[in-house]
N, C-alpha and C positions, 0 to 999 in steps of 0.2 A: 581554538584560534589557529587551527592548523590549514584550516581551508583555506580557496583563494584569495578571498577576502582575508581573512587575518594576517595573508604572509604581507598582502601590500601596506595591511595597518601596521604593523612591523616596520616594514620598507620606510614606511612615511615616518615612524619614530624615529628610525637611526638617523635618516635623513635630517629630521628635525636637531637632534645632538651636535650632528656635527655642525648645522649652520649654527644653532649659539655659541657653540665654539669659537667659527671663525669669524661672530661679530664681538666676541667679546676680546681678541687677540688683535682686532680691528682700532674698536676703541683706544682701547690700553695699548697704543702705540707708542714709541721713540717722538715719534712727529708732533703726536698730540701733548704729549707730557711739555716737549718745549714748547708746544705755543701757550701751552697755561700758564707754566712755573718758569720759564727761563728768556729771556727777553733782553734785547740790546740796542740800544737808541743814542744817537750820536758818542757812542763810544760810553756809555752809562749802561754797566752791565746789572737785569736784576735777575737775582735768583731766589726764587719764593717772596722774601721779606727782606731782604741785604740787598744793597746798590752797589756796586764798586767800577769807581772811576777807569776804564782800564787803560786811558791815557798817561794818567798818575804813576805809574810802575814802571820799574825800569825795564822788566820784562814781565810777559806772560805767560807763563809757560801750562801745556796742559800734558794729563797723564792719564791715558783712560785703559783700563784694561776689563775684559770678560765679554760675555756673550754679546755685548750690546755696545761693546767697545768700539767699532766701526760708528756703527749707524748713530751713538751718541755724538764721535765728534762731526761727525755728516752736520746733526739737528744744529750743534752749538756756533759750526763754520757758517753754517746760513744765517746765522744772528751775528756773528763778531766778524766776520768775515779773516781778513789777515794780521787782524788786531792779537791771535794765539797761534802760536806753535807749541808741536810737543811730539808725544810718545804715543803706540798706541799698539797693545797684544789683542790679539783677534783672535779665533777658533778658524775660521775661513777668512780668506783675503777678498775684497770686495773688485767689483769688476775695474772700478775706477778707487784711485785713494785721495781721499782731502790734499791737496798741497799743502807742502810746509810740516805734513807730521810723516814720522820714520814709523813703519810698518814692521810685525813682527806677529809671527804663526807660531801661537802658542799651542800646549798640548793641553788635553782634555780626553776623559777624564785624569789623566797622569801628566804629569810636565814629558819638556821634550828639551832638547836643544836649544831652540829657540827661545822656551820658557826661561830657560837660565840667562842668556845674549838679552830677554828684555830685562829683564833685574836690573843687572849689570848698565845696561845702562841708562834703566828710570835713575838708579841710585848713583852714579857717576852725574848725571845734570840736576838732579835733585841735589846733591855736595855744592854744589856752585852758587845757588840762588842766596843772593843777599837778603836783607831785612825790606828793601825797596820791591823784591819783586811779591807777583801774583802767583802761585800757585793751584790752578783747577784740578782736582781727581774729579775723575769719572768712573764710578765700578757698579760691575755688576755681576751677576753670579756665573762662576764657570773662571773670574778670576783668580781661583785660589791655584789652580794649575797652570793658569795662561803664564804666571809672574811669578818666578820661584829662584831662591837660593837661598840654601843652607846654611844654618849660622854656622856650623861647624865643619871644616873645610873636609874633614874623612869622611863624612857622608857626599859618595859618588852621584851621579847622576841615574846610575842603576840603582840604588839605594836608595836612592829617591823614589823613583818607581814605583819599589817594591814596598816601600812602606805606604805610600800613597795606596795603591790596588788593594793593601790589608785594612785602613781605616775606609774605603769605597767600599769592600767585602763585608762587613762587620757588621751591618747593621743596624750600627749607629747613628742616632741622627744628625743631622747637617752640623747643631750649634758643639755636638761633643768633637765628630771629625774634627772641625777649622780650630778648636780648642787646641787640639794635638798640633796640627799645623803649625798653629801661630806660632807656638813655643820652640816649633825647628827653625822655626824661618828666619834670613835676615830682614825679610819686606815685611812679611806681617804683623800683627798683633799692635798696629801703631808704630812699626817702625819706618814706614816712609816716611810718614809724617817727623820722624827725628829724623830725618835727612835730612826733610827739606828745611826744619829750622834754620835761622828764626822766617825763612818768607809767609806771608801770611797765605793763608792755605782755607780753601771752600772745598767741600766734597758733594756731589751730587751724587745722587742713590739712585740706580735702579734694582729693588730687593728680590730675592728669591729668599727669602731669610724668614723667620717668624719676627712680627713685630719687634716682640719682645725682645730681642737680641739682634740690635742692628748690626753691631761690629764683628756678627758671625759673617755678613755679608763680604764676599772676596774674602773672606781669613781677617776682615779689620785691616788692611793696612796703615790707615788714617786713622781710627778713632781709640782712645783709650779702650786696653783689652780688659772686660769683665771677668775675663777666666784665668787662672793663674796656674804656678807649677802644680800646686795638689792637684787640680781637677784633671791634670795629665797623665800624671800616676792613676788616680782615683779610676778615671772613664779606662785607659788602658787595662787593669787590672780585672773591672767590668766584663769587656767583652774581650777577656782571653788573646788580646792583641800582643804580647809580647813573643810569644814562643812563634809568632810570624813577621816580626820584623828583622830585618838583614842586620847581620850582626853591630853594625855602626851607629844604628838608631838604637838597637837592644843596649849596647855601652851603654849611650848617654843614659836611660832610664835607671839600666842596675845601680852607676853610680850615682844616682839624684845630683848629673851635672847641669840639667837644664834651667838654661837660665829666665828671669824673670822678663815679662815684657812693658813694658810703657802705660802706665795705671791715667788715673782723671787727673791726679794733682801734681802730674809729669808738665815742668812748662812748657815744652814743645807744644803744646794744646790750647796753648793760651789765646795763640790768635788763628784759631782754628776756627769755623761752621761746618757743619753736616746739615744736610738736607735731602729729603725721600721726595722724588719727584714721580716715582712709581711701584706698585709694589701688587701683592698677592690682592688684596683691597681692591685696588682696581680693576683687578681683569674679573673680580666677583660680583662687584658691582654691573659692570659691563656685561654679564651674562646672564642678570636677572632681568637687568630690562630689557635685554634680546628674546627670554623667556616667557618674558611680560604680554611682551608686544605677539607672542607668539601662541599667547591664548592659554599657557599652564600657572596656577596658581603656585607661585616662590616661595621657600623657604631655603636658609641658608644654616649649616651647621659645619663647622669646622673643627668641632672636638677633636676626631680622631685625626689632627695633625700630628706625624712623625709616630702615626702605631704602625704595628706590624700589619701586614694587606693586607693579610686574612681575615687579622681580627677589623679590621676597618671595613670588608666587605661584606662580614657578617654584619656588624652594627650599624652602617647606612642603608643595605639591605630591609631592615626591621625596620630603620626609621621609616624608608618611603612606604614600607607596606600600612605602617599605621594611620601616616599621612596621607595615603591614597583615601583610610574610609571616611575620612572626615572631608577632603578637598577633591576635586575632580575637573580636569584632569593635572596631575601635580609635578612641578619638578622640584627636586633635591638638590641643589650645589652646594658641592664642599670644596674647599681652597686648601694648600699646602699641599703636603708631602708624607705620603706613606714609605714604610721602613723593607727593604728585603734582604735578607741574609743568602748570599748567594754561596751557595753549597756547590752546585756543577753548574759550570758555566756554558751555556746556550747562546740561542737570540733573542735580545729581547730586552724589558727594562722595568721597572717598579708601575707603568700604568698598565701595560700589557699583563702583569703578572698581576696586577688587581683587577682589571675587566677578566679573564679567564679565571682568577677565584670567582667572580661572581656569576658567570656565564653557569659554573658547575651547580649554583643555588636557587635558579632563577627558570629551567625547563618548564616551557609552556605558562609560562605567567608575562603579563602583560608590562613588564619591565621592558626597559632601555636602558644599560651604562655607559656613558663615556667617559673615559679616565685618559689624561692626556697632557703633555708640557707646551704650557705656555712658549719654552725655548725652542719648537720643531724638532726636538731629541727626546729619546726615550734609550736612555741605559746605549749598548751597543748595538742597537737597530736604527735603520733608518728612517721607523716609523717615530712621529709624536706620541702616540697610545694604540687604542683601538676600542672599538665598539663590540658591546654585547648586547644581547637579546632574550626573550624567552626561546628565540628558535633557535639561537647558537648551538646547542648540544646537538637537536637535531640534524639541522643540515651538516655536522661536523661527520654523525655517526655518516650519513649518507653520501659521503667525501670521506670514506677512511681515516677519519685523523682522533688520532687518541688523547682527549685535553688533560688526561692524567700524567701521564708519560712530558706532555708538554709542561707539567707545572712544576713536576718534579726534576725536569730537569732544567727549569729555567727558561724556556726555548717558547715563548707562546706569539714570537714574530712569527714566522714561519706559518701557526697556526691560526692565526688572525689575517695572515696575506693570502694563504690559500680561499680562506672564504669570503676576501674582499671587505674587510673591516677595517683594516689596520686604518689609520689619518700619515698622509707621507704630506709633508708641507714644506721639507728642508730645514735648514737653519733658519730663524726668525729672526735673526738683529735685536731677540728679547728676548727679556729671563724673568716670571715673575713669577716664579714655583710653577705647582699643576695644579689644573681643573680638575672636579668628578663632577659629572652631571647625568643626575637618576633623572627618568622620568616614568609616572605610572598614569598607565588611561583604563 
């Protein structure tokens, strides 16, 4: 498959990856999500299965923070029109902003400044709301940074930082990180939602989270937190995280000061909805039948959500190869989130550093990977992922570039841009974890 012919059938795989990519990112849009589940008709607002009057309240106030925070209240202003006002942290500021809602450039993956300025003051207008008003959250993933402040006022804004970059570094997967989180926070882990007490309060979901644990999503600010003080200690202890946090967060843990967050049988909850209006599900969906339609027989396997890359790209590796002898021609999509412990920091990010494990397993075999974020980001490159091949080794060796040296040190941007692989899409106005899509012919 090294002849002319093989490299265009190559050419035509990668090609093929990327379009199901971006018909499944298509789909599983902001846009699409409201016209199915969120809908407003003479002032009769519905969200999934709930109606709510929004003439009835004395106000309406909305609060939407993370990756999707823009373009969600974009979707919700085209439905209520100037029926809500509110707040809203974004990772980028949009060319034009909704009127009526206060804008705020949050940081990612670490808070920033502003990350602190939106806290301050979601939870200063969240204090006000009476038992008459409406309160809308909008979250989505990447709010855990965008919206932050410290329950404990000696944890700095450096300190912040700095602890943040060690649970990002670590390893660990999303639901243990936002664990840790929640339990510093004063927004997290359910505690907006005690602000906004008693106003009655809807939360809509765009998830980057595993099912299983919604209230991972944003850090939980809304929903009663599953995870408690043990499991802070417990996962810290795990992944060797204390002898790297700044000494202000290490206090609170040595002295078991950290306090408890807001459980299910907390009243603040009582007149509460959550609702998933989009999630990893979807854009999986969305890319089988873009895969469908595109003549490879689907299978979908998402076991190895939240393993480490490696082992993840050795094991869906083996699956397509099994699956190739029985189907033909085959794709593979797996959904979530693989794990990377980043040792020496390069370019690059958790799908980059999974397609280049695979790229090293796959020389001269009729493979295709694409691994890649749903949110147009990938770690601290400005690629989504990147594509590999059976010819990736090749053409690399014959371009100089060492994918060893690249793995090791973290850095497989650089070596996926050189040979025109990487996916650069920008920011997407969506978060709903990441693709991997094998395909074998």
């Amino acid at each position: 498959m090294t002849g002319p012919a093989g490299e265009s059938q190559f050419r035509a795989m990668r090609d093929a990856t990327r379009s199901i990519f971006l018909e499944a990112l298509s789909q599983a849009s902001i846009a699409k999500a409201f016209d199915s589940h969120v809908q407003c008709e003479r002032g009769i607002l519905r969200v999934r299965e709930d109606l709510y009057d929004l003439h009835s309240y004395s106000r309406v106030l909305v609060i939407s923070l993370g990756k999707a925070g823009h373009t969600m209240v974009e979707a919700l202003a085209a439905q209520v029109g100037s029926l809500a006002q509110g707040i809203v942290a974004t990772p980028v500021l949009p060319d034009a902003q909704v009127p009526g809602f206060r804008y705020f450039l949050g940081g990612h993956p670490t808070p920033n400044a502003e990350s602190i300025q939106a806290a301050g003051a979601m939870l200063r207008a969240l204090e006000a709301q009476p038992a008459t008003a409406l309160v809308i959250f909008m979250l989505s993933g990447g709010g855990s940074s965008m919206v932050e402040k410290p329950i404990d006022d000696e944890i700095s804004i450096d300190d912040l930082i700095a602890t943040y970059r060690a649970l990002v570094h670590s390893g660990a997967p999303i639901a243990e990180i936002n664990a840790i989180r929640k339990h510093l926070s004063a927004v997290k882990g359910g505690r907006l939602a005690q602000s906004a007490y008693p106003a009655q309060q809807v939360s809509l979901l765009v998830s980057d989270v595993p099912d299983s644990t919604p209230d991972a999503l944003a850090s939980g600010p809304t929903m009663p937190d599953s995870t408690s003080v043990e499991d802070c200690y417990r996962i810290a202890e795990k992944h060797e995280l204390l002898k790297q946090f700044p000494d202000s967060t290490l206090e609170l843990f040595e002295r078991h000061a950290i306090e408890e967050t807001p459980k299910s049988d907390d009243p603040v909850f009582h007149n509460s909805r959550w609702w998933t209006i989009l999630s990893n599900q979807t854009a999986i969906k969305a890319a089988s039948v873009a895969a469908e339609r595109a003549g490879f027989v689907v299978h979908v396997d998402n076991s190895c959500d939240d393993w480490d890359y490696a082992k993840a790209a050795a094991f869906l590796l083996n699956r397509v190869r099994d699956l190739r002898k029985q189907f033909f021609p085959v794709c593979l999509i797996s959904g979530g989130e693989v794990t990377v412990k980043v040792a020496n920091g390069g370019v690059g990010g958790r799908n980059q550093q999974f397609a280049l494990a695979c790229a090293e397993k796959i020389g001269g075999e009729n493979i295709t990977v694409l691994s890649a974020g749903t949110d147009g980001m990938d770690g601290n490159s400005p690629a989504a992922g990147a594509i590999a091949d059976g010819t990736t080794m090749e053409r690399a060796r014959n371009a100089d570039f060492d994918s060893r040296t690249a793995l090791e040190k973290f850095d497989a941007y650089p070596f996926f841009r050189g040979l025109g692989d990487t996916i650069e899409l920008g920011p997407s106005g969506n978060n709903l974890r990441d693709l991997r899509i094998l395909l074998a012919f």
